[in-house]
C-alpha atoms as one frame of an Amber mdcrd trajectory, in Angstrom:
protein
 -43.909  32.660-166.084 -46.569  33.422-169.248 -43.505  34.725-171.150 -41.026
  31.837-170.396 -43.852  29.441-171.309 -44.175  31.251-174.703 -40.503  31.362
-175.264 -40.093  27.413-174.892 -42.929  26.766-176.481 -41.541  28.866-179.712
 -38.738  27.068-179.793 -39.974  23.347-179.804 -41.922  25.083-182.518 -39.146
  26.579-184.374 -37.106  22.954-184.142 -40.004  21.196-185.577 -40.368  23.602
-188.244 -36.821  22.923-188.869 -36.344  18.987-188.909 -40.080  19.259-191.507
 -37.949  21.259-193.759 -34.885  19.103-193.822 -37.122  16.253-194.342 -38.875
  17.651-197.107 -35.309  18.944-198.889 -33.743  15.719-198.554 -36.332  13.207
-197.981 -33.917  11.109-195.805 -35.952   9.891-192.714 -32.488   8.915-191.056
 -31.759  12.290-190.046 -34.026  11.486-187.003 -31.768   8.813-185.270 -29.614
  11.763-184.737 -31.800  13.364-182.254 -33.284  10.048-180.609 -32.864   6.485
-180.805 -35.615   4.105-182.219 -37.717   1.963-179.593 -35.522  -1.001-180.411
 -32.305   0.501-180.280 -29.632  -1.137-177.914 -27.127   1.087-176.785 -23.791
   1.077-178.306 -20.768  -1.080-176.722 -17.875  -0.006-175.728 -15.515  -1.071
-178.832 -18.541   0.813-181.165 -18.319   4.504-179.076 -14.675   4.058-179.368
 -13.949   2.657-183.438 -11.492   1.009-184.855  -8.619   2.484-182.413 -10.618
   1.731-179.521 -10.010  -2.214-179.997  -8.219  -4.571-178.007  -4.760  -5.191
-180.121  -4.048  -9.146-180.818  -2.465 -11.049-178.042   0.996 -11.463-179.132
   2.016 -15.220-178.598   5.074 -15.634-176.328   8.444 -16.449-178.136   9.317
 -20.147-178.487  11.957 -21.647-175.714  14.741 -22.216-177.685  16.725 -25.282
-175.738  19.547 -24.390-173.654  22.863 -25.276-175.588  25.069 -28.412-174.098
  27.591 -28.113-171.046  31.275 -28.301-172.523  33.545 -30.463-170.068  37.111
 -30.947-170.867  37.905 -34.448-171.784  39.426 -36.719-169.354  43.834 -36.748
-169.053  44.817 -40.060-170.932  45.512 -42.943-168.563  49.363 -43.453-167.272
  51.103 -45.941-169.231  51.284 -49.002-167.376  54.857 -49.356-165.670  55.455
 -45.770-165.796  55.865 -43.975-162.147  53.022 -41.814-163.203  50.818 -44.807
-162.974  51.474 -44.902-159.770  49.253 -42.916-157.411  50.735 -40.283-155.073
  50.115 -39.754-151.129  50.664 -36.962-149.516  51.829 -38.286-145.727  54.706
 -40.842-145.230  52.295 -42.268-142.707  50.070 -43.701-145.319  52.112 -45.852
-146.573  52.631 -47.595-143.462  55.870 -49.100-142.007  57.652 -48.151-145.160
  56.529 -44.432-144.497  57.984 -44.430-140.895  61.220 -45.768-142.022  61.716
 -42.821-144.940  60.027 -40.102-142.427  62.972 -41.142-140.103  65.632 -41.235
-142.695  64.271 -38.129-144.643  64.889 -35.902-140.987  68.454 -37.136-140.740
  69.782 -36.305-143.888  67.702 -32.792-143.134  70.814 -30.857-142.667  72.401
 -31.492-145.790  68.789 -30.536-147.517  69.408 -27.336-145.906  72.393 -26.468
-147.100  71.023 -26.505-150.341  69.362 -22.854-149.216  72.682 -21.267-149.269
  73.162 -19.003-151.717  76.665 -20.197-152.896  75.514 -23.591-153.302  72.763
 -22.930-155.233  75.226 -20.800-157.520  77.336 -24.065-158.141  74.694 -26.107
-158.488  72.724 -23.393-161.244  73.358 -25.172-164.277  73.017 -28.944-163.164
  70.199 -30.072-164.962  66.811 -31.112-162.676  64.187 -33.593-163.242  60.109
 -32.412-163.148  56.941 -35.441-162.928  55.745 -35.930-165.835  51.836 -36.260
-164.752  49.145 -35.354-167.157  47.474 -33.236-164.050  50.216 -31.517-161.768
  48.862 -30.525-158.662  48.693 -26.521-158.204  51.453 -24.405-157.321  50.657
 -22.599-154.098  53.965 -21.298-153.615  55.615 -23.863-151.311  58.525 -26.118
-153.133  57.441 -29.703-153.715  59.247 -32.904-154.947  57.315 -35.946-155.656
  59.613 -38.602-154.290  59.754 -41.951-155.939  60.175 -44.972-153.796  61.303
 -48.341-154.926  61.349 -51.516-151.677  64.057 -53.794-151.991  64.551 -56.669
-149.753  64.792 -55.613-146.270  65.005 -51.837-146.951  63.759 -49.079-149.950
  65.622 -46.246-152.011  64.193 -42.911-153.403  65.461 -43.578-157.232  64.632
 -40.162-158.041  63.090 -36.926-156.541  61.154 -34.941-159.733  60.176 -31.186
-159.355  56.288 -31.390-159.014  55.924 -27.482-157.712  58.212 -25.406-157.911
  57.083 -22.880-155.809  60.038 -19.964-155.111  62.849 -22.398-155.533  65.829
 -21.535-158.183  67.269 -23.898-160.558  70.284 -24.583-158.181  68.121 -25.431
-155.077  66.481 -27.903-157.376  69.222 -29.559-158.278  71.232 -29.630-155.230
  68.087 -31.042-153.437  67.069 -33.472-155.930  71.401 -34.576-155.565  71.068
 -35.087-151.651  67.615 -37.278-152.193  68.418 -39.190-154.912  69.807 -42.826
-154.318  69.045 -42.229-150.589  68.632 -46.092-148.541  66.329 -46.615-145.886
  65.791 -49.818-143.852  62.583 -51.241-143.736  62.405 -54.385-141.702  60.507
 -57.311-143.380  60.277 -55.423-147.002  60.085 -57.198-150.145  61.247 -55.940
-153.665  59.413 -54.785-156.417  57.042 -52.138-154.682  56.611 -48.808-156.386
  55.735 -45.823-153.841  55.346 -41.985-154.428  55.381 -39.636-151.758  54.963
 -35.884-152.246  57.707 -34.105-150.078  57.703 -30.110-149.326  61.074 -28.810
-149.416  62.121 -26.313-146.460  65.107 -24.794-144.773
């Protein structure tokens, strides 16, 4: 225990020894915060241990919100001229138009047969280059494969007439079914009891066999 005694003791001597010696070469007191802090030193903070890359970066500021850019819509179809059967709005059920649609939903299943014979593939041959009339509406409706024909209905006195039966789908049907259809409706009378002139109807018709 004597000799461990005597060995610390020479070296707390030998360290003293050494720090008089560096103080005496250099003369720099400062040397001494190295091995112990003053009485009034604080201890260091966290961004001083770790230096200049030990700081906190900048908060980057979040980008600007740029507005969102404006909704295209397509502009509007023009407006029918006034007169024209366009103009006139369609239905889709003889029964909505009342009387008048019972009296052509009659007529329209008697001439039926001879609608039917347009199917036939002869007639449609002979009837292949007889030119067809289509609506002329700004917005046809779509074509979901079924053959329609936009019938237009004019009331005369006591009675109405389809003056013409334009393609408005077309559907699978050929030229020649077209035409022969649009042959067999056109010009076609109806009686309507208690009908006055001058009324303008259009009634979307599906073609069939």
């Amino acid at each position: 225990m004597k000799k461990f005694w005597l060995f610390g003791s020479g070296i707390l001597l030998f360290g003293a020894v050494a720090v008089a010696v560096v103080l005496f070469v250099t003369g720099d007191s400062s040397i001494l915060g190295t091995f112990a802090p003053g009485p009034d030193a604080s201890p260091p903070t966290p961004a001083a241990r770790l230096g200049p890359l030990g700081a906190l970066p900048p908060a980057v500021p979040a980008p600007p919100q740029l507005p969102s850019p404006p909704q295209q819509y397509s502009p509007p179809p023009p407006t029918p001229p006034d007169g024209s059967w366009e103009a006139v709005p369609p239905v889709a059920r003889a029964a909505a138009l009342g009387p008048l649609g019972g009296a052509i939903g009659r007529g329209l299943n008697e001439i039926q047969p001879r609608l039917a014979a347009c199917f036939d593939e002869e007639v449609q041959a002979r009837h292949g280059r007889t030119r067809f009339t289509e609506t002329q509406d700004y917005a046809p409706m779509p074509d979901h494969g079924t053959t329609v024909l936009m019938l237009q209905i004019e009331t005369l006195s006591g009675g109405a007439r389809i003056v013409d039966a334009p393609l408005e789908a077309r559907g699978g049907a050929s030229d020649g079914l077209v035409a022969c259809a649009q042959g067999v409706l056109r010009e076609q009378k109806f009686e309507v009891p208690g009908a006055t002139p001058g009324a303008r109807h259009r009634l979307l018709y599906s073609l069939l066999p």
